[in-house]
N, C-alpha and C positions, 0 to 999 in steps of 0.2 A: 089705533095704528099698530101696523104688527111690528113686532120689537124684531131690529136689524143684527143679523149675528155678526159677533166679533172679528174683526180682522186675524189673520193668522198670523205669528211673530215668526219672525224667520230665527232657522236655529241656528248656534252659532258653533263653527267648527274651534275643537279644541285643539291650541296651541302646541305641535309634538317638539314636546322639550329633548335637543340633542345636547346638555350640557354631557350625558357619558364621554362623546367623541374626545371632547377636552382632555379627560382622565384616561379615555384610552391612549390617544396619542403620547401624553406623558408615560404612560406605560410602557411603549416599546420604546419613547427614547430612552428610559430607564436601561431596560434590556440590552440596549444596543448600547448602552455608554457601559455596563457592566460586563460587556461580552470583549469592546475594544481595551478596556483597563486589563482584563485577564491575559489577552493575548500581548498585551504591553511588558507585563510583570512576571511572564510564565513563559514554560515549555508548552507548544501549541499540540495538544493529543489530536492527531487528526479526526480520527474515526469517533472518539467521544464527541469533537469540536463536531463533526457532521452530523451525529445523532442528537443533538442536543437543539442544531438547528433546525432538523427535520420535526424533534417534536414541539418546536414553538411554532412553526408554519402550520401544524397539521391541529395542534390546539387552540391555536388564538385566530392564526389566518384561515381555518379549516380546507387547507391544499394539502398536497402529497406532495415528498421533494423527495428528488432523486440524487443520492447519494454517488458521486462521480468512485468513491475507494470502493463500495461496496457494488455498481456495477462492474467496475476493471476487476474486482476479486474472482466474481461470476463467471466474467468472460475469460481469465484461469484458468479456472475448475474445470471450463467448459473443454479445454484444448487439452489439460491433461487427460478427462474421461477419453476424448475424442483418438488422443493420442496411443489409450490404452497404459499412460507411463505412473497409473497411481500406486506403483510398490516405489518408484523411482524419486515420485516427487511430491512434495504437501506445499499444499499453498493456505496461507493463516493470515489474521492481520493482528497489531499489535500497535502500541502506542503511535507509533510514527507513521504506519499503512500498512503497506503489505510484504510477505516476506514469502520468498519461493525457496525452498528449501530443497536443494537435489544431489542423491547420491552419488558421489564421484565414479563408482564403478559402471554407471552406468553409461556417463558420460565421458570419462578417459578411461584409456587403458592403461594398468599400473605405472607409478614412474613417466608417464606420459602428459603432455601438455596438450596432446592432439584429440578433439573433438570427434568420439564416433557417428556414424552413421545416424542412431535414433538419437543421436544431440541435438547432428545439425538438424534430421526434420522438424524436431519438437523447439526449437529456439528458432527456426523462423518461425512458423506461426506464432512463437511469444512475439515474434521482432513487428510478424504482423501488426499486431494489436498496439503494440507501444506505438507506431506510427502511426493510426488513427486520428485525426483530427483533434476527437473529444478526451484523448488522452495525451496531448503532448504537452502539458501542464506538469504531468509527472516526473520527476530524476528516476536514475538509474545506479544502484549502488551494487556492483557485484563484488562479495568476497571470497577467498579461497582458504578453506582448512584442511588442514595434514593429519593423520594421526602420528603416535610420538613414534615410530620406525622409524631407522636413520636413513638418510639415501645420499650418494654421493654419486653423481656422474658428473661427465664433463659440461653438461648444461645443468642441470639442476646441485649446483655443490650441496643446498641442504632443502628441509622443508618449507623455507622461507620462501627461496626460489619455485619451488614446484609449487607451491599456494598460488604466488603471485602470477605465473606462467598458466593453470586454467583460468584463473579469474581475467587477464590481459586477452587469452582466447576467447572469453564471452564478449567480453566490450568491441574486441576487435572484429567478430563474426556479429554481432549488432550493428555497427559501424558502419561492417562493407555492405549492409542491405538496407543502411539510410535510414536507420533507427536518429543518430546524432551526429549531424553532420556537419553542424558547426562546433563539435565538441565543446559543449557548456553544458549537455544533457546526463553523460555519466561518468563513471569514474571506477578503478579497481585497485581494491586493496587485498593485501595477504597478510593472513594471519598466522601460518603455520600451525606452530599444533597446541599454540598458546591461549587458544578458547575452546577446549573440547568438550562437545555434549554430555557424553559420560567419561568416568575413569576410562583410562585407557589400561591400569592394571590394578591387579585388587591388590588387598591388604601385603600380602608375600609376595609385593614386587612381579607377579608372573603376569604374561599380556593377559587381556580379555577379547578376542577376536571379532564378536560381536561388539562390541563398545568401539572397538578402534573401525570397523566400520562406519557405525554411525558418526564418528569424527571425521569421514574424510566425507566432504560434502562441497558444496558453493552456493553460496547463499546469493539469489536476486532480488534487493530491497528498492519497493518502488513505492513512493509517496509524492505527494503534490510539493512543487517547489518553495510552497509560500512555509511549510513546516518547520524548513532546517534551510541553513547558508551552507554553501559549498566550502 
């Protein structure tokens, strides 16, 4: 008799062991309960806090995240180039977001609280962008610096007042084009000439012309509200 070949064994699929998933989930709860104790127990650094997130997304979850401070910086940049105003104005970011940085002579005229012409166009198009949808998450902090010159007029008695008089004309030319309309969005403070960039005079008491320029400026600091309480 002719010998009958063997049956064929069926092969058997191997088991794919997901116990990693376990260990990763514990992982980002990790992260995630390490990330809500910091923001518990600390000053929230936005822009580190955003970079920090961006590269766990882009390491562990391998996506791309788009940073909301480091778009709105962009779109900046983008109005000062447009605007032609980059001797006038530096836009930077810094622990808390972003910081618009603009020299006062360009925007007032000495002694003066009134807004010139290349103000107003260049601060609406800022006013633009702050009203945007994807940006109205952001505060609005503008301040005003004096260099140490004395000024006395019938509206402005000192520098305190003329600080506080451009910074109230940003907020309030932001305002009137429905930047913050329920006013909870920004706020203006004056400094006078009690945080100046540089000396305002060297060793022998005598001014510095340049330095006291760079001291008359108004700052526009714009961060996400969750950073800092009003």
């Amino acid at each position: 008799m002719a010998r009958g070949k063997k049956g064929m064994q069926p092969v058997k699929e191997e088991e794919v062991n997901e116990d990693w998933l376990a260990t990763y989930a514990d992982a980002i709860t990790l992260l995630m309960a390490f990330f809500v104790m910091l923001v518990s127990f600390s000053k929230v650094e936005i822009p580190i806090f955003e970079k920090v997130q961006a590269g766990i997304a882009e390491e562990i979850g391998k996506r791309e995240v788009v940073r909301p401070t480091q778009v709105l910086e962009t779109d900046l940049r983008d109005v000062v180039f447009n605007m032609a105003m980059d001797s006038a104005v530096d836009v930077s970011t810094d622990d808390e977001g972003i910081l618009m940085e603009m020299g006062s002579g360009s925007f007032f005229k000495p002694g003066s609280a009134n807004l010139t012409n290349d103000a107003v166009l260049f601060l609406k198009d800022v006013a633009d962008l702050l009203k945007e949808p994807r940006y109205l998450g952001f505060q609005v902090e503008v301040t005003g610096h004096t260099d140490d010159s004395p000024i006395s007029s019938p509206r402005f008695p000192s520098n305190w007042e003329l600080a506080a008089g451009r910074s109230i004309a940003v907020v309030r030319f932001f305002s009137a084009l429905g930047v913050d309309p329920d006013q909870k969005r920004m706020r203006a403070i004056s400094y006078g000439d009690t945080k100046p960039k540089l000396p305002n005079r060297d060793d022998f008491g005598e001014p510095i012309p340049e330095n006291r320029k760079a001291n008359r400026r108004i700052e526009i600091r714009i961060f996400p509200k969750y950073s800092r309480v009003f």
